[in-house]
C-alpha positions as CSV (number, residue, x, y, z in Angstrom):
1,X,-14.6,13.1,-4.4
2,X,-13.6,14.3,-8.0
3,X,-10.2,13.8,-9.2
4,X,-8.9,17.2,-9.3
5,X,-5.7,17.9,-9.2
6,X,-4.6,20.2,-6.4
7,X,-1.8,22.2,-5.4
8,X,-1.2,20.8,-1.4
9,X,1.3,21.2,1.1
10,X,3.8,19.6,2.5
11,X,3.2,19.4,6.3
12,X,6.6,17.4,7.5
13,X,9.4,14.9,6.1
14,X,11.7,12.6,7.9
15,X,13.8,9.6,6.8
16,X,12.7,6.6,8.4
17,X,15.4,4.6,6.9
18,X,18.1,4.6,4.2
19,X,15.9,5.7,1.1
20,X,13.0,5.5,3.2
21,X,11.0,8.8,3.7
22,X,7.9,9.7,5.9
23,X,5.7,12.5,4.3
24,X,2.9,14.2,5.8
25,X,0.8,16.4,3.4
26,X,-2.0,19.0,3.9
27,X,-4.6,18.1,1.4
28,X,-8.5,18.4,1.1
29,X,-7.8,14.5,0.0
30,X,-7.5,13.9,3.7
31,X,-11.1,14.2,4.3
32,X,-12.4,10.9,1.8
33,X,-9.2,8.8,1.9
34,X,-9.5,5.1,2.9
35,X,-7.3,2.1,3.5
36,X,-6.0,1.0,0.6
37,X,-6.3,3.7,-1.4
38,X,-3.0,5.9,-3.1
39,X,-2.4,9.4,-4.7
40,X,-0.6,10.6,-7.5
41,X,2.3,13.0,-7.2
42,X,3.2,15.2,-9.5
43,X,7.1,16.2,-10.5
44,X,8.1,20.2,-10.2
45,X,10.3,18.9,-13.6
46,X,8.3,19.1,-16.5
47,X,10.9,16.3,-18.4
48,X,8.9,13.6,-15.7
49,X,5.0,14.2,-17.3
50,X,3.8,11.2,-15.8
51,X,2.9,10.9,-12.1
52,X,4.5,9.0,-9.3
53,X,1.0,7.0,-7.6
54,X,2.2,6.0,-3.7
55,X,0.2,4.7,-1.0
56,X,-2.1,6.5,2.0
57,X,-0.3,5.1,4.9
58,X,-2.2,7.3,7.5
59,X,-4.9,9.7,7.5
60,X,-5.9,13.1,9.7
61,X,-9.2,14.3,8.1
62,X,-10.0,16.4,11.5
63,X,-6.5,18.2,10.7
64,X,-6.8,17.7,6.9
65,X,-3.4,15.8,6.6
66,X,-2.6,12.2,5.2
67,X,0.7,10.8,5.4
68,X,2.9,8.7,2.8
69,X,5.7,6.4,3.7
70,X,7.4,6.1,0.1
71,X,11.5,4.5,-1.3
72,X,13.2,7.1,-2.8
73,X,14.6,4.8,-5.7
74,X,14.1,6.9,-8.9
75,X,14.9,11.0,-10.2
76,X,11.0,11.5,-8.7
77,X,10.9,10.4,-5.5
78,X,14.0,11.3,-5.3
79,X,12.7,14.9,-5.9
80,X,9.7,14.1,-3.5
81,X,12.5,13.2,-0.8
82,X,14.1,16.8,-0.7
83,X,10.6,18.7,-0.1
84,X,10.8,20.4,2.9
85,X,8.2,21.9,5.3
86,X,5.4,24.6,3.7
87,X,6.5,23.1,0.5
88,X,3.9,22.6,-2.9
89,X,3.2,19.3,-3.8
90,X,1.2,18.7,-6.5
91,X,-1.3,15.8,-6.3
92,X,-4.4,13.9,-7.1
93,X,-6.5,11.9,-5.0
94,X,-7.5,10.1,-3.2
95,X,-7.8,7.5,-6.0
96,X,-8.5,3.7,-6.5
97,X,-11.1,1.1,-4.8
98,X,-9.3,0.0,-1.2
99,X,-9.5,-2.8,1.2
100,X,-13.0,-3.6,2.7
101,X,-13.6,-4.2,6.5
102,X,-14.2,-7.3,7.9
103,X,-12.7,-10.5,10.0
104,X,-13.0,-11.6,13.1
105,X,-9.8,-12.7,13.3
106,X,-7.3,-11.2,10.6
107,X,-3.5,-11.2,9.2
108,X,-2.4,-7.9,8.1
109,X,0.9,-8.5,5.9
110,X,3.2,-6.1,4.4
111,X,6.3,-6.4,2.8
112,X,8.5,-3.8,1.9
113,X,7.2,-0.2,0.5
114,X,3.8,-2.9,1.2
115,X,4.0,-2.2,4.4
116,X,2.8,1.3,4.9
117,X,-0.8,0.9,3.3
118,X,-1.4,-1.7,6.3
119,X,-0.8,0.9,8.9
120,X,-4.2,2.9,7.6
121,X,-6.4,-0.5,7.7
122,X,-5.1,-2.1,10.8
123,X,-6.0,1.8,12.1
124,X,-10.0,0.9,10.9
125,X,-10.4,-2.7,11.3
126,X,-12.1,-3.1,15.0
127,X,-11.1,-6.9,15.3
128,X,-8.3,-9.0,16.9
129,X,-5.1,-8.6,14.1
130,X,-1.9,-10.5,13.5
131,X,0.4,-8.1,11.7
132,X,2.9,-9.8,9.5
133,X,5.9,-7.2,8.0
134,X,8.7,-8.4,5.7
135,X,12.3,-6.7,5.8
136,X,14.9,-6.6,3.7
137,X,17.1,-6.1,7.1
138,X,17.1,-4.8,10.5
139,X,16.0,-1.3,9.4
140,X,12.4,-2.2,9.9
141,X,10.4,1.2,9.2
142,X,7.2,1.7,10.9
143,X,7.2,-1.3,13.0
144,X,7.1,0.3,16.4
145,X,3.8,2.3,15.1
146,X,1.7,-0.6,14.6
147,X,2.2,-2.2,18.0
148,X,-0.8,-0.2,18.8
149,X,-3.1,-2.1,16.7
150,X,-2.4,-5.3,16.9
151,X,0.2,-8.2,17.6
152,X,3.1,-7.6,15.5
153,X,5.8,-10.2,13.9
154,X,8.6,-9.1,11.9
155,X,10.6,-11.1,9.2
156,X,14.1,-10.3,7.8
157,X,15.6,-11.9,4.6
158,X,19.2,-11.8,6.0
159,X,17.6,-12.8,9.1
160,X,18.9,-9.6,11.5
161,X,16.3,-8.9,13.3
162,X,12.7,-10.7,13.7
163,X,12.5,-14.6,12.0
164,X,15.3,-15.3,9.5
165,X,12.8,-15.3,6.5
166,X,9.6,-14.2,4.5
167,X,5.8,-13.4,5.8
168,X,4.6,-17.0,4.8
169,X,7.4,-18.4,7.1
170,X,6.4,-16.7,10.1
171,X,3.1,-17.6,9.6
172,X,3.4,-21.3,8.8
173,X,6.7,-21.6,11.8
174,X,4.3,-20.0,14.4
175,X,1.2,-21.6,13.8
176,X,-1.0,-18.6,12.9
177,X,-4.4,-18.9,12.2
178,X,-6.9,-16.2,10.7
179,X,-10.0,-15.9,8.9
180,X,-9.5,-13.0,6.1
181,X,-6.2,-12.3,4.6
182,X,-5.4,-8.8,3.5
183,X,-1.8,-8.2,2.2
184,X,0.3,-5.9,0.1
185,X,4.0,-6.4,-1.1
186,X,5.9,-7.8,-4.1
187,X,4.1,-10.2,-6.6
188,X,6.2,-13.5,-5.0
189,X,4.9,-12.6,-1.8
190,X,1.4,-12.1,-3.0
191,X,1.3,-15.1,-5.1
192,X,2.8,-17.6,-2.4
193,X,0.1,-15.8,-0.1
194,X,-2.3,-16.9,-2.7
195,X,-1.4,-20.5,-2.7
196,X,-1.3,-20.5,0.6
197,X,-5.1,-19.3,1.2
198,X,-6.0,-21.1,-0.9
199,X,-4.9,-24.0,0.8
200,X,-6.3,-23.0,3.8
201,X,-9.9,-22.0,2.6
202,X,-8.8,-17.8,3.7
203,X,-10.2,-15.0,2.1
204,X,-7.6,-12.7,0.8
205,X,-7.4,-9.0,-0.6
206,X,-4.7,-8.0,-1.9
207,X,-3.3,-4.8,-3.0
208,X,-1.1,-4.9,-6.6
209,X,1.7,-3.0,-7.0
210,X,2.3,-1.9,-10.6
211,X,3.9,1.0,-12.7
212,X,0.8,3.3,-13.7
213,X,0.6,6.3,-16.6
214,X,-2.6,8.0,-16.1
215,X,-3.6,6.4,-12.7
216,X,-7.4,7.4,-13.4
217,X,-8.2,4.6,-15.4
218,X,-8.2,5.9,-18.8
219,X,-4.9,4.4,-20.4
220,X,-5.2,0.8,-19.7
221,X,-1.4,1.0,-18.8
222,X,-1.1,-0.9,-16.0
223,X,-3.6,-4.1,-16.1
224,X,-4.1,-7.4,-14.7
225,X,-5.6,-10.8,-16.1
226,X,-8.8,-11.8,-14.4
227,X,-11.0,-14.7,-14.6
228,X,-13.8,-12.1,-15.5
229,X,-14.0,-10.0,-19.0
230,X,-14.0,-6.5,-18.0
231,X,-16.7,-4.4,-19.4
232,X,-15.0,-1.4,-19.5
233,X,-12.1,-3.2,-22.4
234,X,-14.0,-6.4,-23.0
235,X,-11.1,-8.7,-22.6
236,X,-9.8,-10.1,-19.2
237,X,-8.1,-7.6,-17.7
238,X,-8.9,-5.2,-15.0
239,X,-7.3,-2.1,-14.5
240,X,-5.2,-1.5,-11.5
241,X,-5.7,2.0,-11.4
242,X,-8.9,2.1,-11.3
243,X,-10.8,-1.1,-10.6
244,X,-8.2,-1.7,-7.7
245,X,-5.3,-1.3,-6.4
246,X,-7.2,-3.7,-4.2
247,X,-8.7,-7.3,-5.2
248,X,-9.8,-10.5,-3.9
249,X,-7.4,-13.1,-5.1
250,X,-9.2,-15.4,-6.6
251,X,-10.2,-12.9,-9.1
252,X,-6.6,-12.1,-10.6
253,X,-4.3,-13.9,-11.9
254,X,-0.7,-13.6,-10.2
């Protein structure tokens, strides 16, 4: 599909949590996205130029909807938070490589605004999945919705709902075994993830979050190191935009 940028709609809103906001959007995007995969969203304010990329969480293509399950934390998604129903919304997408499809046997693991790109894969992977989400508290968004796809374990930081810790503690205190890895959440989580597959002789893909300019590629704004040279800047770095958001680990460096 060619990134065009197109004028959608906004289909429905809710709050899910404090600063936590569901977004469905009516979008010819809808018919190619994949797991793993994000669009930009443009500001009405002409002050914000750059774009705000977030996450596919879900996808409609017979109704020509995707959703995306976002933190209002800055003025822009901020702004994003107070569309309402028949809205605009500018966007662009669906953009960026996603996760591939295959296990037998499989952890899904989100933490935080990590979480909702996990909903769309555990959705398309047709194999037995241990989901793994990591809360800041008890207000555990979007947990409920993927009891449908799997067996789901929750962790907490404060330790108020689900096990008192992170992902890697669930896994590790209940004995959980899997044969592909995919995860997306905060570079400690990914990195301990990392280690931890290592260790085990798991593949893992994960998904890198990072601030992004252009989101097409063409800046070389947001970048990660890489065992490889890239041939598109002939150093080793890949770009994020463009050559990911989703990797293997072993082929970045965390």
């Amino acid at each position: 599909m060619a990134q065009v940028k197109e004028t959608a709609v906004v289909y429905s809103q809710e709050a899910l949590a404090p600063d936590i906001f569901s977004m469905w959007i009516v979008t010819e995007a809808a018919k190619e996205a994949g797991p793993g995969q994000f669009i930009n969203v443009y500001s009405r304010d002409g002050s914000r130029i750059l774009p705000r990329p977030i996450s596919i969480c879900e996808t409609d293509p017979e109704e020509g909807r995707l959703r995306i399950v976002y933190r209002a934390a800055g003025a822009g998604t901020k702004e994003f938070s107070l569309y309402e129903s028949g809205d605009p919304i500018e966007i662009m997408g669906p953009l960026g490589n996603g996760f591939p499809l295959e296990g037998e046997n499989v952890f899904l693991i989100g933490g935080g605004v990590g979480i909702p790109p996990m909903l769309e894969l555990a959705k398309n992977l047709n194999c037995e999945k241990q989901i793994i989400l990591g809360y800041r508290d008890s207000q555990m968004f979007l947990r409920d919705e993927f009891e449908a796809y799997g067996e789901v374990f929750a962790a907490t930081e404060d330790g108020s709902a689900g096990d008192k810790g992170n992902v890697l503690d669930v896994i590790r205190g209940r004995g959980l075994t899997a044969d592909v890895m995919y995860a997306c959440g905060p570079a400690p989580m990914l990195k301990a993830l990392k280690e931890y597959a290592q260790e085990q002789g798991i593949r893992l893909y994960v998904s890198l979050e990072e601030r992004m300019a252009c989101g097409v590629g063409a800046c070389l704004a947001c970048v990660c190191r890489t065992r490889e040279t890239d041939a598109h800047s002939n150093v080793r770095n890949r770009r994020i935009c463009k050559d990911g958001p989703v990797f293997l680990a072993g082929e970045v460096e965390l």
